[in-house]
KOLZAKOL-900010 format. One line per 8 residues: number of its first residue (from 0); their letters; for each residue x, y, z of C-alpha. Coordinates in Angstrom, 3 decimals. Example, Ala and Ser with C-alpha at 12.3 -4.5 7.8 and 13.67 -1.06 7.14 Angstrom:
<sites>
0) as) 12.300/-4.500/7.800  13.670/-1.060/7.140
</sites>
This chain:
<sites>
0) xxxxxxxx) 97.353/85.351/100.763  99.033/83.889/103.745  102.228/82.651/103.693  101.287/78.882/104.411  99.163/79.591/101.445  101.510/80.950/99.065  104.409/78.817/99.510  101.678/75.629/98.301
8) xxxxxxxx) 100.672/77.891/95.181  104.030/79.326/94.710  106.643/76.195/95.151  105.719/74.331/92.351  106.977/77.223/90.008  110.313/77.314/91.022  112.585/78.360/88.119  110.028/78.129/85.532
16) xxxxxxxx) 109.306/80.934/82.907  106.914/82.404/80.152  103.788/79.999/79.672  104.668/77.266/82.283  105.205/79.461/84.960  101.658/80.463/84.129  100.418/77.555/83.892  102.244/76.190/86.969
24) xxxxxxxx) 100.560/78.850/89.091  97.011/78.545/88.037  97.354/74.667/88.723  98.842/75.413/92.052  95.474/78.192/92.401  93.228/75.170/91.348  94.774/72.953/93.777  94.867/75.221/96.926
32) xxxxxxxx) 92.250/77.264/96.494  89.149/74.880/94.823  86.399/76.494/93.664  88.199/80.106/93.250  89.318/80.287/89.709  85.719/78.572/88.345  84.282/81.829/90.543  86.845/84.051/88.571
40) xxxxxxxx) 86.188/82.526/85.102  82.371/83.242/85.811  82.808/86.658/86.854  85.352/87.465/84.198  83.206/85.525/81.348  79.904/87.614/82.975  82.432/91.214/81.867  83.148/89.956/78.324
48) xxxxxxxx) 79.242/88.825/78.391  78.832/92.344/79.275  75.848/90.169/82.258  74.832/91.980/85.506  73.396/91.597/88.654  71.510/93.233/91.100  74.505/94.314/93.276  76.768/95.649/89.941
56) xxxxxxxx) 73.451/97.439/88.629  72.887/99.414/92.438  76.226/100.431/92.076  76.601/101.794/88.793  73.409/103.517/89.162  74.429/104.877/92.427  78.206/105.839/91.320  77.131/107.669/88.339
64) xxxxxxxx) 79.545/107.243/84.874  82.792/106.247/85.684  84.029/106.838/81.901  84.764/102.788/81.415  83.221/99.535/81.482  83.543/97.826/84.733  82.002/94.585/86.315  81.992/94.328/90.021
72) xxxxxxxx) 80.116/91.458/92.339  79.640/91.307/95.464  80.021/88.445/98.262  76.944/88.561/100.526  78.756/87.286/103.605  82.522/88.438/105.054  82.765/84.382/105.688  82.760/83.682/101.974
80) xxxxxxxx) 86.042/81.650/101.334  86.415/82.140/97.635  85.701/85.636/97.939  88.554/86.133/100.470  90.823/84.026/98.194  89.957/86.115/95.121  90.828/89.340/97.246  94.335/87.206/98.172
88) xxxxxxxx) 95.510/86.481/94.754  94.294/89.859/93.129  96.243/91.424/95.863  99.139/89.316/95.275  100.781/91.545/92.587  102.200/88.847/90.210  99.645/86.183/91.266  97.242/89.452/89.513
96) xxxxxxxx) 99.458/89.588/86.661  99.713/86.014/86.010  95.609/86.233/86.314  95.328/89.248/83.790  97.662/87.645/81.630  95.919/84.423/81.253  92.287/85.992/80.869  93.435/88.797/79.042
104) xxxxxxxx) 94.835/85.780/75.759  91.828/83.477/77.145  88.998/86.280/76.057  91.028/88.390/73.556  90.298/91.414/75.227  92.130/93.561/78.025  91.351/92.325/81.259  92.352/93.837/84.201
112) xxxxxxxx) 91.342/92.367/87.845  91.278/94.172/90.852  90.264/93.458/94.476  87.792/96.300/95.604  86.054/97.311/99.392  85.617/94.237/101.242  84.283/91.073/99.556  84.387/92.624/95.917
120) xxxxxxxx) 86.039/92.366/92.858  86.399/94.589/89.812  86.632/93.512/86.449  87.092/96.148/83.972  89.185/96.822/80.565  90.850/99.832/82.173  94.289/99.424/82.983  95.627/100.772/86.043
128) xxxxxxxx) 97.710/103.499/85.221  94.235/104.876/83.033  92.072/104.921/86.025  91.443/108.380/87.489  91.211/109.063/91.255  87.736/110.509/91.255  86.384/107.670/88.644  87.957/104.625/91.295
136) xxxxxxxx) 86.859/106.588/94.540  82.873/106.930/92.972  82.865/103.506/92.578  84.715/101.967/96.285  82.490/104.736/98.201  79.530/103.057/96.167  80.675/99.274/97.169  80.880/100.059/100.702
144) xxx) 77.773/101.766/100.906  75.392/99.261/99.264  78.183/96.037/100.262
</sites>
């Protein structure tokens, strides 16, 4: 996220810890960003829901098995400003672990967020250090193809 950006969703955590600090940071999120987290809740809740959509089902088809569950949807339009905010925080690396954190005790599950090729995002239960280079590269070669 830009820095203008950051220091709004960032500041009001200053010195704060554990549950308030997340907390803190998804109120800053709400407040900087409206609109973004409801999109993340819905795409996250759709993985749990184990939904799809058109996009998510031309991919896996195309990709092949991957060896894990995954979610991914796809903006239709590089001017989509949640979809360039969702990139920003997942690409923030503790604005991501704050996220996974907080959706991971929301839903019970492991939930691990990840931006992906241009206006995408991943949802999976696969943690990061699990994924294998082949699996991840079947699956952004896919999203740019069909994105």
């Amino acid at each position: 996220m830009n820095c203008t950006t950051a220091r709004r969703v960032w500041n009001p955590c200053t010195g704060l810890t554990g549950q308030s600090l997340i907390d803190q940071f998804i109120a800053g999120v709400t407040k900087h960003m409206p609109g973004m987290l409801n999109k993340l809740d819905q795409l996250v809740q759709n993985f749990v829901d184990k939904a799809s959509n058109p996009y998510h089902e031309e991919l896996k088809r195309n990709a092949g098995e991957v060896g894990f569950e995954y979610m991914t949807e796809h903006s239709p339009t590089d001017n989509d400003k949640i979809a360039k905010w969702i990139h920003d925080v997942l690409g923030d690396a503790a604005g991501n672990l704050i996220l996974r954190r907080h959706y991971t005790e929301k839903h019970g599950q492991p939930i691990f967020l990840r931006p992906l090729c241009c206006s995408n995002c991943m949802i999976s239960g696969m943690p990061d250090e699990n994924l294998d280079f082949d699996m991840l590269m079947k699956i952004q070669i896919e999203a740019v193809k069909i994105g």
